[in-house]
N, CA, C and O atoms as a MOPAC input file, in Angstrom:
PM7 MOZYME 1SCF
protein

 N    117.04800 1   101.49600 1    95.54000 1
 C    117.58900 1   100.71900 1    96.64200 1
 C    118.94100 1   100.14000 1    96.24800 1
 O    119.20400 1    99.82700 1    95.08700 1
 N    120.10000 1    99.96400 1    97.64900 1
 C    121.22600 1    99.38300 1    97.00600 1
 C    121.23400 1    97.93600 1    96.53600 1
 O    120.39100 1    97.10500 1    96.87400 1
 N    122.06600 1    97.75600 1    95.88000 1
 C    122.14800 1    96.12200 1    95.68900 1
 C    123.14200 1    96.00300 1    97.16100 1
 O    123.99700 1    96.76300 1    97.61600 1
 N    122.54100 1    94.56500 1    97.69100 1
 C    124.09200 1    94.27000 1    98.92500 1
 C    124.18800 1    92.58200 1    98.68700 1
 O    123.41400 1    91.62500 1    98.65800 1
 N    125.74800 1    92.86600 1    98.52800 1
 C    126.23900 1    91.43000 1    98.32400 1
 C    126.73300 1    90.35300 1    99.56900 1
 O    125.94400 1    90.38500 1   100.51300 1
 N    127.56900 1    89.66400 1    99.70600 1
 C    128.33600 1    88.67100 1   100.64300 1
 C    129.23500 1    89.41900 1   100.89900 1
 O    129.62100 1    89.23300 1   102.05300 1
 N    129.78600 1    90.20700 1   100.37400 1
 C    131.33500 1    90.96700 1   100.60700 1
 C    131.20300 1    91.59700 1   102.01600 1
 O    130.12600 1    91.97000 1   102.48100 1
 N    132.43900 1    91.68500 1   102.67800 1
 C    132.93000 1    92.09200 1   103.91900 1
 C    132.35600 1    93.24300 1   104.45500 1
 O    132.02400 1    93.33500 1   105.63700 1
 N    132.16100 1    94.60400 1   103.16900 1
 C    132.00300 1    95.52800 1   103.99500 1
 C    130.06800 1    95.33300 1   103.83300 1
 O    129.48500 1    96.20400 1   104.47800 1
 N    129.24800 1    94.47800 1   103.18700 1
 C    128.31100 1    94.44600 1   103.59700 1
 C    127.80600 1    93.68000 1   104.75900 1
 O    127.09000 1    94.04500 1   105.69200 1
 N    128.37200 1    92.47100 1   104.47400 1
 C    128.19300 1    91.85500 1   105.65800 1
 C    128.15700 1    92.76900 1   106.90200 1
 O    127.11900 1    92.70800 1   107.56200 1
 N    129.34700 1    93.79600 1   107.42200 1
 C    129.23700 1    94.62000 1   108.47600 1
 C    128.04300 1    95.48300 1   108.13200 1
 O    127.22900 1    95.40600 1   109.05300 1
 N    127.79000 1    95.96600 1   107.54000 1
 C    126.50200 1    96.78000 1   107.07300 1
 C    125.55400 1    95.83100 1   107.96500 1
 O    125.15600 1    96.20000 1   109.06900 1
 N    125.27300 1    94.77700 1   107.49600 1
 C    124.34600 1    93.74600 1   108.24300 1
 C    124.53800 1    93.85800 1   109.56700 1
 O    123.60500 1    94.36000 1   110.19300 1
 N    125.53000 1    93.51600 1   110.18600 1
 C    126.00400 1    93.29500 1   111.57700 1
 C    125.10900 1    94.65300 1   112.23100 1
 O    124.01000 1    94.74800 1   112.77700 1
 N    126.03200 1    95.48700 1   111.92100 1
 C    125.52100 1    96.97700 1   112.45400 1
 C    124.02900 1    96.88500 1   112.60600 1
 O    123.57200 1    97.38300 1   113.63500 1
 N    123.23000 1    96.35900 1   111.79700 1
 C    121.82300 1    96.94700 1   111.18500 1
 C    121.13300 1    96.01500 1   112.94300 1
 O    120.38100 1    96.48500 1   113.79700 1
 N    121.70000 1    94.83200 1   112.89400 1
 C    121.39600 1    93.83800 1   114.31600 1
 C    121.89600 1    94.56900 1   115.45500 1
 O    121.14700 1    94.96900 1   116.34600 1
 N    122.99500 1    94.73200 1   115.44800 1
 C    123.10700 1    96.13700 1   116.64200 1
 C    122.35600 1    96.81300 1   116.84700 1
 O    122.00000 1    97.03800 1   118.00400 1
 N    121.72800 1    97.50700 1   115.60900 1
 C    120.63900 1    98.77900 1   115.56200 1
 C    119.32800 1    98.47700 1   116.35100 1
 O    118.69200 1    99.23000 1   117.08800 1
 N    119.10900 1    97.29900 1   116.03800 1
 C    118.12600 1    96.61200 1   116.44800 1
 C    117.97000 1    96.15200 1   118.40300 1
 O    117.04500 1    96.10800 1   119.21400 1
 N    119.40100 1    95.90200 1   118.42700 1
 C    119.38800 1    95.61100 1   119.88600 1
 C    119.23600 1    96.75000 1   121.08300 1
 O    118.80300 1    96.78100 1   122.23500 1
 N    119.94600 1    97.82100 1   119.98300 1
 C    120.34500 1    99.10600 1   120.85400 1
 C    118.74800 1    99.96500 1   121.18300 1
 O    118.47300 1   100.50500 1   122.25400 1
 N    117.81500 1    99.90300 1   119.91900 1
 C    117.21100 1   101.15000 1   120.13200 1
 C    115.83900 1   100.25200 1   120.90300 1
 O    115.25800 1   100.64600 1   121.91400 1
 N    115.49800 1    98.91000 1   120.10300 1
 C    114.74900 1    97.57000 1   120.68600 1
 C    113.63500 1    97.72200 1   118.90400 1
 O    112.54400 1    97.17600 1   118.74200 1
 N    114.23800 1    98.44500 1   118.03500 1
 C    113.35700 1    98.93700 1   116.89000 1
 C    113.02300 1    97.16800 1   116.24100 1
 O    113.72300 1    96.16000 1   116.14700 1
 N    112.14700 1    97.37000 1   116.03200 1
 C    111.49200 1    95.97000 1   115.13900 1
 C    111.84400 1    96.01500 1   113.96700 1
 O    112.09200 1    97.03600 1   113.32600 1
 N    111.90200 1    94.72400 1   113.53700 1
 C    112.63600 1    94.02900 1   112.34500 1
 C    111.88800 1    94.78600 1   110.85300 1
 O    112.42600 1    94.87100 1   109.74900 1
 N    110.64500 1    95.22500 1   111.20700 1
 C    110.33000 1    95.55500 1   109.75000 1
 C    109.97100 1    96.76700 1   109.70000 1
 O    109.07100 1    97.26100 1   109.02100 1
 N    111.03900 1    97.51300 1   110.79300 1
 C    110.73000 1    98.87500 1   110.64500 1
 C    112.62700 1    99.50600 1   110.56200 1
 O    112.86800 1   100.67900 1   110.84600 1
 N    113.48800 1    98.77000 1   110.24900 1
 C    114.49300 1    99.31300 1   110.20500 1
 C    114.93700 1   100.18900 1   109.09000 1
 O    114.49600 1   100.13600 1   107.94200 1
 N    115.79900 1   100.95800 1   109.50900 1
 C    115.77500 1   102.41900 1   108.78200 1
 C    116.36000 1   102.23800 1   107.05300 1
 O    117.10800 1   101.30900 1   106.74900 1
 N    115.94200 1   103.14600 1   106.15800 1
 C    116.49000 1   102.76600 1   105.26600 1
 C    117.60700 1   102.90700 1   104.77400 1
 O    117.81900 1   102.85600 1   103.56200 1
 N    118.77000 1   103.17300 1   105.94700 1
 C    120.44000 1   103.14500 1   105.64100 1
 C    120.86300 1   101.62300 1   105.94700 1
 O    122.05500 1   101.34800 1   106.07800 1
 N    119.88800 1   100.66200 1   106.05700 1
 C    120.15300 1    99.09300 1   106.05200 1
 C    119.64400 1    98.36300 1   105.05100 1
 O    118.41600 1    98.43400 1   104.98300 1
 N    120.07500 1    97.80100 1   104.38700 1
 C    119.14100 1    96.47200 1   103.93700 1
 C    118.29700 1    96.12200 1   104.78500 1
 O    118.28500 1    96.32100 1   106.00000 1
 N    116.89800 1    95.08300 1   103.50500 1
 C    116.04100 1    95.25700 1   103.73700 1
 C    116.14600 1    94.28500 1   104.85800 1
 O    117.04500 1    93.44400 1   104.87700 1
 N    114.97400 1    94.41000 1   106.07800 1
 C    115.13400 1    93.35100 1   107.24900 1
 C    114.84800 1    92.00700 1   106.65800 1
 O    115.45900 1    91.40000 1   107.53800 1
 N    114.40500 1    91.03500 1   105.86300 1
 C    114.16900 1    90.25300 1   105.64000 1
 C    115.83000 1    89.78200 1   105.07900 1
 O    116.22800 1    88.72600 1   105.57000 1
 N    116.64500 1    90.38200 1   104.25200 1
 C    117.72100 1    89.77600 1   104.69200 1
 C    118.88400 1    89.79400 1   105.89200 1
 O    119.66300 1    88.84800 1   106.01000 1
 N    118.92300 1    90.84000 1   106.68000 1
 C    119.38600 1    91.02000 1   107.82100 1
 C    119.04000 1    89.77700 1   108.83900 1
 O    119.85300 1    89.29600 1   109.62800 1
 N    117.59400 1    89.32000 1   108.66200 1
 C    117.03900 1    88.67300 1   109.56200 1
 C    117.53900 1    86.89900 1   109.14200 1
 O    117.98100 1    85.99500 1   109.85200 1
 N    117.25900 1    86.96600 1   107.87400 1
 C    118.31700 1    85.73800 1   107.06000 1
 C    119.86300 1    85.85800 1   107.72900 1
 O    119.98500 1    85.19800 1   108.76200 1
 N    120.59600 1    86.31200 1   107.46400 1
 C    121.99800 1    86.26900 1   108.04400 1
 C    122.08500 1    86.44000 1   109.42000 1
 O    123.11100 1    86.06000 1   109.98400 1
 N    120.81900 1    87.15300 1   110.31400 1
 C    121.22200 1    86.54100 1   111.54900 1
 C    121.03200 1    85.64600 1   111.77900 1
 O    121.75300 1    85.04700 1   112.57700 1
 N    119.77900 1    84.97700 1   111.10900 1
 C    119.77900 1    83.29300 1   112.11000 1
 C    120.14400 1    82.35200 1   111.27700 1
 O    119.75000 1    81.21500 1   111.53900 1
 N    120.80400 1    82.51700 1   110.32300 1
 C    122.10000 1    81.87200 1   109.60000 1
 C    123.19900 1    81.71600 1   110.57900 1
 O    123.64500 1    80.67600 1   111.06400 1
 N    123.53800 1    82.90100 1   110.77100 1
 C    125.13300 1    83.01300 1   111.56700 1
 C    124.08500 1    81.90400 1   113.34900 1
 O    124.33700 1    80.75600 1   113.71400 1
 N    123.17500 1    82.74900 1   113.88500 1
 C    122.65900 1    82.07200 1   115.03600 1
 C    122.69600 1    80.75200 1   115.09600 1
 O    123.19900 1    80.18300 1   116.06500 1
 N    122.14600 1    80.07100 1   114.02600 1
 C    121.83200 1    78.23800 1   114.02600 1
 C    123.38400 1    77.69400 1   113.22400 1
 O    123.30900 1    76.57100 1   112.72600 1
 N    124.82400 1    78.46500 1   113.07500 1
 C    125.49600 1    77.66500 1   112.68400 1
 C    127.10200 1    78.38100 1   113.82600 1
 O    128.28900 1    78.20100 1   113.55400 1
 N    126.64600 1    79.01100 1   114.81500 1
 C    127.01800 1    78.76400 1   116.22200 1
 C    128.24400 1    80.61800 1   115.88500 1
 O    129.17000 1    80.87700 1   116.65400 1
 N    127.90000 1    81.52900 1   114.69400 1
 C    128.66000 1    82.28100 1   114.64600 1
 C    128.84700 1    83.54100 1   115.46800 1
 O    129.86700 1    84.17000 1   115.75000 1
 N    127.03500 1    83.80700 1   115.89700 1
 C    126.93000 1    84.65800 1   117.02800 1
 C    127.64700 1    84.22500 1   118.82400 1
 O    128.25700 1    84.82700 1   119.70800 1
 N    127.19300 1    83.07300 1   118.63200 1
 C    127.83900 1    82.46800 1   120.19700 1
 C    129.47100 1    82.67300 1   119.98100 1
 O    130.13400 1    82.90500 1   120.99200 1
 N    130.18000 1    82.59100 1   118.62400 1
 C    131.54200 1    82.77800 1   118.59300 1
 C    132.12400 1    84.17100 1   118.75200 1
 O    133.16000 1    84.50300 1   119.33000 1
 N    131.27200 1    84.87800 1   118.14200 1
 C    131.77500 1    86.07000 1   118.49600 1
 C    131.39400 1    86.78200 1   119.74400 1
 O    132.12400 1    87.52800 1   120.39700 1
 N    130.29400 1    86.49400 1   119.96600 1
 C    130.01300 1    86.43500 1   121.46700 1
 C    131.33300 1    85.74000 1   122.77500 1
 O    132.04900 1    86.41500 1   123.51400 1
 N    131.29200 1    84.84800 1   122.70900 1
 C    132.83400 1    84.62100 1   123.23700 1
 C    134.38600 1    85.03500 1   122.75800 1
 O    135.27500 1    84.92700 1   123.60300 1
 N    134.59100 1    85.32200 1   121.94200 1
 C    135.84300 1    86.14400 1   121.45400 1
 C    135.51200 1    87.67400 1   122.07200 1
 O    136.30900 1    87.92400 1   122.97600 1
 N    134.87600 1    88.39900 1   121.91400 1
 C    134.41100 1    89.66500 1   122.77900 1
 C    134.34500 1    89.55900 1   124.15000 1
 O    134.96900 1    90.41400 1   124.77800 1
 N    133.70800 1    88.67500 1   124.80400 1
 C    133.98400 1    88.33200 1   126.05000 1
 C    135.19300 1    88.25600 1   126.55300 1
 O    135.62600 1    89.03500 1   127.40100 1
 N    135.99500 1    87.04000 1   125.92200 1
 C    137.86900 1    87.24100 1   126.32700 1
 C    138.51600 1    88.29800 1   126.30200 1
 O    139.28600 1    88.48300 1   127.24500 1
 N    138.45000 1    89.06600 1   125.51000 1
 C    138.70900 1    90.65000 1   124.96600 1
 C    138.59800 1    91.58700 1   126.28500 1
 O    139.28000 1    92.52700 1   126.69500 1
 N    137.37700 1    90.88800 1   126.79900 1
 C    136.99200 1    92.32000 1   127.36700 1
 C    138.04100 1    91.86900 1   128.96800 1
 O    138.88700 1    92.53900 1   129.56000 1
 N    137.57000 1    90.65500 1   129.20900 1
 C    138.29000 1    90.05700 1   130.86200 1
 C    139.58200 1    90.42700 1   130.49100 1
 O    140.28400 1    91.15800 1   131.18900 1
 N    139.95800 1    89.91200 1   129.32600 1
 C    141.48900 1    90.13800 1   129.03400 1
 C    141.86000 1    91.47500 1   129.64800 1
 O    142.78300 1    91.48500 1   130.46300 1
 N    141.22200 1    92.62600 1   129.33400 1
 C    140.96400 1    93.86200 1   129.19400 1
 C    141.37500 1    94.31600 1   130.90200 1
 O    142.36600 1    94.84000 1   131.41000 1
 N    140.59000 1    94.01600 1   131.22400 1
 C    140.44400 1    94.07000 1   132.82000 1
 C    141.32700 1    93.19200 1   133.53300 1
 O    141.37500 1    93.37100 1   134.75000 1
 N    142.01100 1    92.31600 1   133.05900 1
 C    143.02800 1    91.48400 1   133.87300 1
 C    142.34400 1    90.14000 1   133.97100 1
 O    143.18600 1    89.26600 1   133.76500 1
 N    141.50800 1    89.78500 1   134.13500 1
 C    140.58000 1    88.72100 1   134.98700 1
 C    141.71800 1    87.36300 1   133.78100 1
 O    142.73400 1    87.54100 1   133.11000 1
 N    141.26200 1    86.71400 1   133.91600 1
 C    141.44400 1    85.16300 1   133.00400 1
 C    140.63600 1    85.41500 1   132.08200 1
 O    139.71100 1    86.21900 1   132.19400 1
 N    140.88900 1    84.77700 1   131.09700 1
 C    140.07700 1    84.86600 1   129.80500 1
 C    138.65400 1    84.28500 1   129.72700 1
 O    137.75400 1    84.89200 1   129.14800 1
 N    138.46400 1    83.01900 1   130.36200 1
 C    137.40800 1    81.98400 1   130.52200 1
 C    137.08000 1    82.58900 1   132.10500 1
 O    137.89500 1    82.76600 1   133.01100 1
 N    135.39900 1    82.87500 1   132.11400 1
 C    134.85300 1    83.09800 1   133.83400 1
 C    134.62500 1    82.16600 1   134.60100 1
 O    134.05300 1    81.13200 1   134.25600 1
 N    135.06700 1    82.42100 1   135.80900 1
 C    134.97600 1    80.96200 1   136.62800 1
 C    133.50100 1    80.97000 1   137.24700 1
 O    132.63000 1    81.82700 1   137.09000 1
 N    133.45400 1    79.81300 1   137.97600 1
 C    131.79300 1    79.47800 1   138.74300 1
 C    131.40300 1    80.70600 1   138.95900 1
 O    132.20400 1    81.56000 1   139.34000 1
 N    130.00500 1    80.98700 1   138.72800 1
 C    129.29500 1    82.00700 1   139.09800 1
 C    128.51200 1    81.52100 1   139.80500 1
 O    127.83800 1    80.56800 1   139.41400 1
 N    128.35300 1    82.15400 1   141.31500 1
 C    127.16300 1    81.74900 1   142.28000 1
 C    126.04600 1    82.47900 1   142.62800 1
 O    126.14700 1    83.56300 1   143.20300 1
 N    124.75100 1    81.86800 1   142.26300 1
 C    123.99600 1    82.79700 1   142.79700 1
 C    123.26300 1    82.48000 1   144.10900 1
 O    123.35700 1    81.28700 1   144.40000 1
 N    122.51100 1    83.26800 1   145.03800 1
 C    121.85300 1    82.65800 1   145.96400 1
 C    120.59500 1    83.69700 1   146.37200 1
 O    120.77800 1    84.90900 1   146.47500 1
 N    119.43500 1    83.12500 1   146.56600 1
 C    118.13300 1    83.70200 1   146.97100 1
 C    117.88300 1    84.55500 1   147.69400 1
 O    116.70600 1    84.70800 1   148.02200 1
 N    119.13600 1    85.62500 1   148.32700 1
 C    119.24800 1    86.52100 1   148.66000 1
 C    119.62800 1    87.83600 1   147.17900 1
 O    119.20700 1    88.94800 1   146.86000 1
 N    120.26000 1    87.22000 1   146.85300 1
 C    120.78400 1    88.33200 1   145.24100 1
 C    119.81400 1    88.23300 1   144.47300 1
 O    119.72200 1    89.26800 1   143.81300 1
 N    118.90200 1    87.37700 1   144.18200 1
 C    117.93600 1    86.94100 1   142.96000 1
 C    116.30800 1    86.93000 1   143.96200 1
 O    115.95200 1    86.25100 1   144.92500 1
 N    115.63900 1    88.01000 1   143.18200 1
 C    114.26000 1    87.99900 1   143.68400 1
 C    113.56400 1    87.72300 1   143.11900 1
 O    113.37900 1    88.02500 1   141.94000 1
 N    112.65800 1    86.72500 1   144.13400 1
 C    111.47200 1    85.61600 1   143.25800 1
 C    109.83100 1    86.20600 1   143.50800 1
 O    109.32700 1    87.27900 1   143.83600 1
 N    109.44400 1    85.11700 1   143.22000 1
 C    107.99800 1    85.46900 1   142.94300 1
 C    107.02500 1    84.58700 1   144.35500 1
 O    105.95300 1    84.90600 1   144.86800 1
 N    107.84800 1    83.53900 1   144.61200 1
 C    107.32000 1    82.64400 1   145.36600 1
 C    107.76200 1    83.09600 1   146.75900 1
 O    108.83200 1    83.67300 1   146.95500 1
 N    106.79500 1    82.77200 1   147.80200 1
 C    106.58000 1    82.72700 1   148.88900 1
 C    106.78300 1    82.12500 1   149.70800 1
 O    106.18400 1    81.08000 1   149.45800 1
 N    107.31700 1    82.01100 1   150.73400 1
 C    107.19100 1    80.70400 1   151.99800 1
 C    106.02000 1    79.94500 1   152.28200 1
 O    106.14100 1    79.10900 1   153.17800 1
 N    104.71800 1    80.06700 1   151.62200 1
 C    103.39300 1    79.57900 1   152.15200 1
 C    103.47800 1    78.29600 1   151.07200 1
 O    103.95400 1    78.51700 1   149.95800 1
 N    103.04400 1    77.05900 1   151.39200 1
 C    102.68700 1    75.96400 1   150.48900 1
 C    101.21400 1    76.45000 1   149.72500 1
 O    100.43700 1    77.27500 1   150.20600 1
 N    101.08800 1    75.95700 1   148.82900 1
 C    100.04200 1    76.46500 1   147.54700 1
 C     98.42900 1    75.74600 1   148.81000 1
 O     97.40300 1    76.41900 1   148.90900 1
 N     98.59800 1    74.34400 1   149.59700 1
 C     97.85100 1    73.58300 1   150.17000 1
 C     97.44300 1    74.62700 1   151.40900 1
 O     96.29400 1    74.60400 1   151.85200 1
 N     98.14400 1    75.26600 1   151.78300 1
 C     97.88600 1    75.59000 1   153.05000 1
 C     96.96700 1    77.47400 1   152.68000 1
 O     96.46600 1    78.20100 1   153.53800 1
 N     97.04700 1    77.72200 1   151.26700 1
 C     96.81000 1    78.70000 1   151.14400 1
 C     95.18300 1    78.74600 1   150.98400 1
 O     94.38600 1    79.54200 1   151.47900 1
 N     94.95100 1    77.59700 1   150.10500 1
 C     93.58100 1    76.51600 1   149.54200 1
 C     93.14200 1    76.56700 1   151.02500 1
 O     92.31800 1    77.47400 1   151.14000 1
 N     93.42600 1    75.79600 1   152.49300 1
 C     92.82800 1    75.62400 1   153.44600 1
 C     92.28500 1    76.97900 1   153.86800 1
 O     91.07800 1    77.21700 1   153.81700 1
 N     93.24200 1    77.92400 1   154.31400 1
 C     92.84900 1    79.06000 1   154.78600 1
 C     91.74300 1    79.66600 1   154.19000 1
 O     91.01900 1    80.23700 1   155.00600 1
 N     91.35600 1    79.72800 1   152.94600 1
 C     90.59400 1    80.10600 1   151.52400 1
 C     88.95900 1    79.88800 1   152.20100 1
 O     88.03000 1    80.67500 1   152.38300 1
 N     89.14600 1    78.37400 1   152.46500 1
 C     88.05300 1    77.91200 1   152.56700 1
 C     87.16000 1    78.44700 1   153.63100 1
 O     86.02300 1    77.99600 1   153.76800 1

């Protein structure tokens, strides 16, 4: 097995290996053996997660991309309304469903 250190090009080694993970939906302790082992992959993601590095690069990619497309860098109000978004709930009150029941 390799040794993998802090250095740059492992770290991306890591990165990739979380990609791998997102892309195919493969579980953490079945990743292939061109990654380190998941137990440290899984360390440096929620390292980077709980000290706000994923949300950063997560937003730097985001600007990138609007940039990309013209838009503004930062997205403005997003609206949604109960016509676009389908629920689970019904027009009937939960009380009136109980009466009928009976």
């Amino acid at each position: 097995m390799k040794n993998w250190c802090v250095c740059p090009d492992c770290l991306r080694v890591i990165f990739n290996a979380k990609f791998y993970l997102v892309k195919t939906g493969c579980q953490w302790r079945i990743l292939p053996k061109d990654f380190p082992k998941w137990e440290l992959v899984y360390y440096f993601f929620t390292k980077w997660k709980n000290n706000g590095t994923i949300d950063f690069i997560h937003e730097v990619i985001r600007e990138k991309v609007r940039k990309k497309h013209k838009k503004k860098e930062t997205p403005s109000v997003g609206i949604i309304d109960s016509l676009s978004v389908k629920t689970t709930r019904k027009g009937v009150e939960i009380g009136v469903l109980m009466e009928v029941k009976k």
